[in-house]
C-alpha positions as CSV (number, residue, x, y, z in Angstrom):
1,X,-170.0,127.2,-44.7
2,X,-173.2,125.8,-42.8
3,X,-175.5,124.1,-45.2
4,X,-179.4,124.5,-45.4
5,X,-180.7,121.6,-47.6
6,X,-184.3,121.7,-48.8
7,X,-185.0,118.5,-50.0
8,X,-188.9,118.0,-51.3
9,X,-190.8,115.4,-53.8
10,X,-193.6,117.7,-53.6
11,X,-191.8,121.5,-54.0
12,X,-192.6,124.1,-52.1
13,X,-194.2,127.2,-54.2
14,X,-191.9,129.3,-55.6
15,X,-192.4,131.6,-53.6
16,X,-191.5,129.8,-50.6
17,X,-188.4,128.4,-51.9
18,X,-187.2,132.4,-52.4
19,X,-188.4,133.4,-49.0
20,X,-186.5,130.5,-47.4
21,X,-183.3,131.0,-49.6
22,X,-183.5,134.5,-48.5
23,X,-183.6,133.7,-44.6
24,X,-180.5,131.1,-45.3
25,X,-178.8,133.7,-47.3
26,X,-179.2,136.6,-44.5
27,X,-177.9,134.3,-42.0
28,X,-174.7,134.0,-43.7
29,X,-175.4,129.4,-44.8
30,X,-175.4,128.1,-47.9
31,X,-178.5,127.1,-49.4
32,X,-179.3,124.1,-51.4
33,X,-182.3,122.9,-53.6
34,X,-183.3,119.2,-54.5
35,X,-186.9,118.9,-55.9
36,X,-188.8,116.2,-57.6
37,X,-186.0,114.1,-57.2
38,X,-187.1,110.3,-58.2
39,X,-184.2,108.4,-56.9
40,X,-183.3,108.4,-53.2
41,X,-179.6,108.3,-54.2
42,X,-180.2,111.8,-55.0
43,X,-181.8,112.5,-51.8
44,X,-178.7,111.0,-49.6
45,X,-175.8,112.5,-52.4
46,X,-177.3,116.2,-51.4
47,X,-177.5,115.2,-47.8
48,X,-174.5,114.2,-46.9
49,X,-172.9,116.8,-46.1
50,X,-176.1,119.5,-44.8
51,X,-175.9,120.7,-41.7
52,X,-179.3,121.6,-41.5
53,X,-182.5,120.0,-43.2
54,X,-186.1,121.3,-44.3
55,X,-188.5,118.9,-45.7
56,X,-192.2,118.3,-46.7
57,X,-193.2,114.5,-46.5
58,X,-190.1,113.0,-47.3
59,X,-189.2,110.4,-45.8
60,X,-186.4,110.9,-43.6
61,X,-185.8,107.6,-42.4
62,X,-182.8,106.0,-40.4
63,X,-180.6,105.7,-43.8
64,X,-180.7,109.1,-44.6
65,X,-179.8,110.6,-40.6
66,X,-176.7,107.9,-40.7
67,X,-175.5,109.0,-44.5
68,X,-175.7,113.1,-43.1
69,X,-172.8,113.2,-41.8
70,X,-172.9,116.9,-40.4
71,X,-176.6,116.9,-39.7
72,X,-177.3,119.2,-36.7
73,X,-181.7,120.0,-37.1
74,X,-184.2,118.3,-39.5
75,X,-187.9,120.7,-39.7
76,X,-190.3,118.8,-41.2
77,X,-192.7,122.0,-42.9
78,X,-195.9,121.1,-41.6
79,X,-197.4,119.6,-38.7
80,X,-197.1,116.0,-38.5
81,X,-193.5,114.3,-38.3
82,X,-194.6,110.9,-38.8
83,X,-192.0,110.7,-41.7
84,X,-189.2,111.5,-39.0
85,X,-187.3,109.1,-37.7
86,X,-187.1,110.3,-34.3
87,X,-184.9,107.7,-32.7
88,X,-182.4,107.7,-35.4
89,X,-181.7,111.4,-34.5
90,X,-182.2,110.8,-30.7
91,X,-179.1,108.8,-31.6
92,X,-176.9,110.4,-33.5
93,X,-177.8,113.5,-31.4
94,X,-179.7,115.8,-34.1
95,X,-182.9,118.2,-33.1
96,X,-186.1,116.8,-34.8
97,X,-188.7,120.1,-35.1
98,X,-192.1,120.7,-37.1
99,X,-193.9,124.1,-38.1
100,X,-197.4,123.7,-35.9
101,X,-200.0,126.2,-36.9
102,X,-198.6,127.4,-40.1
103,X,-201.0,125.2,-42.3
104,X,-203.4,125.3,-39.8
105,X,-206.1,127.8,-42.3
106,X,-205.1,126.1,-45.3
107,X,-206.6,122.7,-43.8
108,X,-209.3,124.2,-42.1
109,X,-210.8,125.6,-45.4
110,X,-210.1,122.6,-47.0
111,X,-212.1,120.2,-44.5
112,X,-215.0,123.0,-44.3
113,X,-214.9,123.2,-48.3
114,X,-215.3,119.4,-48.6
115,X,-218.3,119.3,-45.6
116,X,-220.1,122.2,-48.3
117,X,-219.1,119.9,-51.4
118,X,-220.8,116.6,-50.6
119,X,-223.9,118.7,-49.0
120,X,-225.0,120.3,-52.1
121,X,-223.9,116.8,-53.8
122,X,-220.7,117.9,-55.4
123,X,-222.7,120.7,-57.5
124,X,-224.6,117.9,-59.5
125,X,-227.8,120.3,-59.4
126,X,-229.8,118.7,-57.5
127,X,-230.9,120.1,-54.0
128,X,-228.8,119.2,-51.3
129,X,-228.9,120.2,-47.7
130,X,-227.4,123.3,-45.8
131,X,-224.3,122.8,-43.3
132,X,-226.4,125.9,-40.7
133,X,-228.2,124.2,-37.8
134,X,-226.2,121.2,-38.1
135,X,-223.8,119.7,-35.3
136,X,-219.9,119.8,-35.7
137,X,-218.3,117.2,-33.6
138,X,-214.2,118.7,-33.6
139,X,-211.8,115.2,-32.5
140,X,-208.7,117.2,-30.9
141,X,-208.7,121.0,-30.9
142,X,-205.3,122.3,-31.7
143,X,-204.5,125.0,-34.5
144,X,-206.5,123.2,-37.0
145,X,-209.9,122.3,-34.8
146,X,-209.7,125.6,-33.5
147,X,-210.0,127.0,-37.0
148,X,-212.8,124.9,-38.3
149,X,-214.7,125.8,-35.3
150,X,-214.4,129.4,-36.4
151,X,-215.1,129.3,-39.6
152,X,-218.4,126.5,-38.9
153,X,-219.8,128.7,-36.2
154,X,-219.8,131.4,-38.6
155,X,-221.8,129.3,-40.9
156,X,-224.2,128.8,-38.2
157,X,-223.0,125.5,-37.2
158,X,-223.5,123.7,-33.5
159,X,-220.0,123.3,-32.5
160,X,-218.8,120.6,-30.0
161,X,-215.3,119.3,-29.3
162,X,-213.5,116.6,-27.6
163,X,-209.7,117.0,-26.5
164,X,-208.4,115.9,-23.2
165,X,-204.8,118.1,-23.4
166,X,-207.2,121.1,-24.0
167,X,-208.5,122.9,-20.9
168,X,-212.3,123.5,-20.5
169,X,-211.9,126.7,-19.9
170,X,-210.0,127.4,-23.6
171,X,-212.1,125.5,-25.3
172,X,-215.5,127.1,-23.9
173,X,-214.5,130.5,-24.2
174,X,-214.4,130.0,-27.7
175,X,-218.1,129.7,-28.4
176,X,-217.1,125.6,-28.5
177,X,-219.2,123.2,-26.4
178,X,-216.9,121.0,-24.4
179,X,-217.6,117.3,-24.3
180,X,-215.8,114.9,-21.9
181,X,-215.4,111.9,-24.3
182,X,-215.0,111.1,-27.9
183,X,-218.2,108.6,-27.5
184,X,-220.3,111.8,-26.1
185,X,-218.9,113.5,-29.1
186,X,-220.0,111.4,-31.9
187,X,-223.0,110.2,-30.4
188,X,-224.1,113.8,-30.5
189,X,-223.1,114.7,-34.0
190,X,-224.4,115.0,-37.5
191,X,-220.3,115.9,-38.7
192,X,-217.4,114.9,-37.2
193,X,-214.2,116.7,-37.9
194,X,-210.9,114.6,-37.4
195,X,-207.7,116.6,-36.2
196,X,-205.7,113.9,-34.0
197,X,-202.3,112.7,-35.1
198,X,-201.1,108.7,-35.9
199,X,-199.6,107.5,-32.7
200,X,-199.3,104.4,-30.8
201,X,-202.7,105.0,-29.2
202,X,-204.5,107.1,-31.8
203,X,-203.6,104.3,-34.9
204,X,-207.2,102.8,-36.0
205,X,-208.9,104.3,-33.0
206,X,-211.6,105.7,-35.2
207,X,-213.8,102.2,-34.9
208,X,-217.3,100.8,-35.4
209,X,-217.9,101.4,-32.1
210,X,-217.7,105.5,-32.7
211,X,-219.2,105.5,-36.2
212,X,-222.0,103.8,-36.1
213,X,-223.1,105.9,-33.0
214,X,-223.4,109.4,-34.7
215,X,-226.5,110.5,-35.6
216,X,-227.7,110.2,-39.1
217,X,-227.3,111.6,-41.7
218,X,-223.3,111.4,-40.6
219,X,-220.6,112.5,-41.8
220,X,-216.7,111.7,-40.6
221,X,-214.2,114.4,-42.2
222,X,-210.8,113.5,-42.4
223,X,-207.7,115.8,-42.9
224,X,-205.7,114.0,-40.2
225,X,-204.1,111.1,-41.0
226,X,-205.4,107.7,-42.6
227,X,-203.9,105.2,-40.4
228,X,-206.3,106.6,-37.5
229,X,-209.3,105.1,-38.8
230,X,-209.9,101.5,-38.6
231,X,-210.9,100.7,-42.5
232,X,-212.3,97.7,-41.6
233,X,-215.1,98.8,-39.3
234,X,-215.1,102.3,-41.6
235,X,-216.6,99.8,-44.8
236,X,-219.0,98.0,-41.9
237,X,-220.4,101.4,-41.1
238,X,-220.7,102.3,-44.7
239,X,-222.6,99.2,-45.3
240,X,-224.7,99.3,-42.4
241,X,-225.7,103.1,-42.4
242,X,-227.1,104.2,-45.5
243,X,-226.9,108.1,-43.9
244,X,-223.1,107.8,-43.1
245,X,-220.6,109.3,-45.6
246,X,-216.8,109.9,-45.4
247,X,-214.4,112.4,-47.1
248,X,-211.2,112.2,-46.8
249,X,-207.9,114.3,-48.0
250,X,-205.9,111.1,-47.7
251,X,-207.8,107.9,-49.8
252,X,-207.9,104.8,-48.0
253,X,-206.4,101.5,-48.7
254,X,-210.0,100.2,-49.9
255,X,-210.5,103.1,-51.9
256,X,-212.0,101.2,-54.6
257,X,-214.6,99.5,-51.9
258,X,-216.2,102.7,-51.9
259,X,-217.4,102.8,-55.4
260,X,-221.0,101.1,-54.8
261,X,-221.3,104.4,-52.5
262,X,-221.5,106.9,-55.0
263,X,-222.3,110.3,-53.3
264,X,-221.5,108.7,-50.0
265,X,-217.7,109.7,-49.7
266,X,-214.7,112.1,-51.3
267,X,-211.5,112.0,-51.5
268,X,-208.7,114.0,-52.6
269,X,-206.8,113.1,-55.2
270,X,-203.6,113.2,-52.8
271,X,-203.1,115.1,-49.5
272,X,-204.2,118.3,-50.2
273,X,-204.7,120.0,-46.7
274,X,-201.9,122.2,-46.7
275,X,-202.0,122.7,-50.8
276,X,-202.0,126.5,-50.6
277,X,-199.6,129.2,-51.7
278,X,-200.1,130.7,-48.5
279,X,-199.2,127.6,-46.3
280,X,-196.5,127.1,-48.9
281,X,-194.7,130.1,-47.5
282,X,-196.0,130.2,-44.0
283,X,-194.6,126.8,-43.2
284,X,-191.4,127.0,-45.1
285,X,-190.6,131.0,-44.1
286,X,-191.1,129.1,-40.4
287,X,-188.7,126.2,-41.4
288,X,-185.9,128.1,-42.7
289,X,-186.6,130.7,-39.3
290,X,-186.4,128.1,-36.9
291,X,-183.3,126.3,-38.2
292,X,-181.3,130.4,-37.7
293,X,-182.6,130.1,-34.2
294,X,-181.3,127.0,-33.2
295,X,-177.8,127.7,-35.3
296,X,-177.6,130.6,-33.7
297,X,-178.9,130.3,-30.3
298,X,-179.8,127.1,-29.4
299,X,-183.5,127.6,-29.9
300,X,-185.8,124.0,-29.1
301,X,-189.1,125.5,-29.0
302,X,-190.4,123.0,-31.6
303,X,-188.4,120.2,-31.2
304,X,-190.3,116.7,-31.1
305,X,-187.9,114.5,-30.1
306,X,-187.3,115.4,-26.6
């Protein structure tokens, strides 16, 4: 019988793991369940012999593609793959595919909910300053830019973006001011919003260079990825601008650098963007879908490793 595996550190909610067990089960697979699992032993035991793969952020690396022997599709559940080995299953032939958009709201919220947070001072008392009026840079607008935009135009904000794979035209129609580069974008505003992925090109792009241009009092929000800022030039700007903060889902590696700035910067206490019961389900119900597609008839709409 054909083998769905979910394997996940960080479990899916409850509810997710029954929605996706009952996609597996009406499909007619087997369905398995390793969670919280400490030792990666236990990871390669349970997938050795899974024909099919869901996980979170676990690390499926070029040791764990060679020990699954019957491995046919790996989904990561969520949007980023960077903890897919890509080549590895070029090689051994198996179909690499994420869930974009289905965490999309749950991120959103979060990186609009920590843009209120340090305004008002993180509800110390005192009186802070109002996020209407002021100018919302958006770096990339996918599912997840285009959602902040909503919701921060509804709050009254000046929104702006900056993606050169986006038309114009789509990005306009929105309500969005369309920039032409990501200097135009952060020299024009007071909050930056950062939704591009860790590649090659994108890895510490985020430099002094870009910071220290936006006007102050700035503020860069991250719910991307930590290797695209350079954390170098991040503590420069820190020091040098006294109206720059930074919050962050994802704590850099000179986290404790950042304690002479009290009020200056957030972070969460791990990667909280898609930390919702409703991305939960949305991302694994999307998972477990997309592997009965391809099972059953070939579907490669979200494969990445074309």
């Amino acid at each position: 019988m054909t083998k769905v595996l979910v394997a996940t550190k960080k479990p899916f909610a409850p509810a997710a793991v029954e929605k996706i067990k009952e996609i597996v089960a009406a499909a007619g697979y087997e369905f398995a369940l390793l969670e919280k699992y400490a030792d990666q032993a236990d990871f390669l035991k349970a997938v050795a012999d899974a024909d099919a793969l869901i996980v979170r952020s676990d690390d499926v690396n070029r040791e764990v593609i060679e020990t699954a022997r019957n491995l046919k599709i790996v989904v990561r559940a969520g949007a980023g793959y960077n903890n897919l080995d890509l080549e590895a299953a070029t090689e051994k032939g198996i179909v690499a595919e994420n869930t974009p958009g289905q965490n999309s709201d749950a991120v959103a919220e979060l990186a609009i909910g920590m843009m209120i947070y340090l305004a008002r001072g993180g509800f110390n008392g005192k009186p802070g300053t109002e996020l209407k009026g002021k100018k919302l840079g958006i770096h990339a607008y996918g599912n997840v830019g285009r959602r902040v935009g909503l919701i921060a135009r509804g709050m009254g904000m000046d929104v702006y973006a900056f993606d050169p794979f986006i038309p114009d035209e789509a990005i306009e129609k929105d309500g969005v001011t369309c920039v032409k580069s990501a200097e135009k974008l952060y020299s024009t505003c007071n909050y930056v919003s950062l939704h591009i992925p860790a590649n090659a090109k994108t890895k510490e792009s985020i430099n002094y260079a870009l910071l220290s241009s936006m006007p102050e009092p700035a503020v860069l929000v991250n719910t991307a990825r930590a290797e695209v800022i350079h954390e170098a030039d991040l503590l420069k700007v820190m020091a040098d601008k006294p109206g720059f903060a930074y919050i962050s889902d994802v704590a850099p590696k000179c986290v404790a650098e950042f304690e002479s700035y009290a009020g200056r910067y957030f972070f969460t206490p791990k990667k909280m963007g898609a930390q919702t019961v409703e991305a939960n389900i949305n991302a694994g119900t999307a998972a477990a879908t997309q592997i009965v597609a391809f099972l059953e008839e070939g579907d490669t709409t979200f494969q990445v490793n074309k």
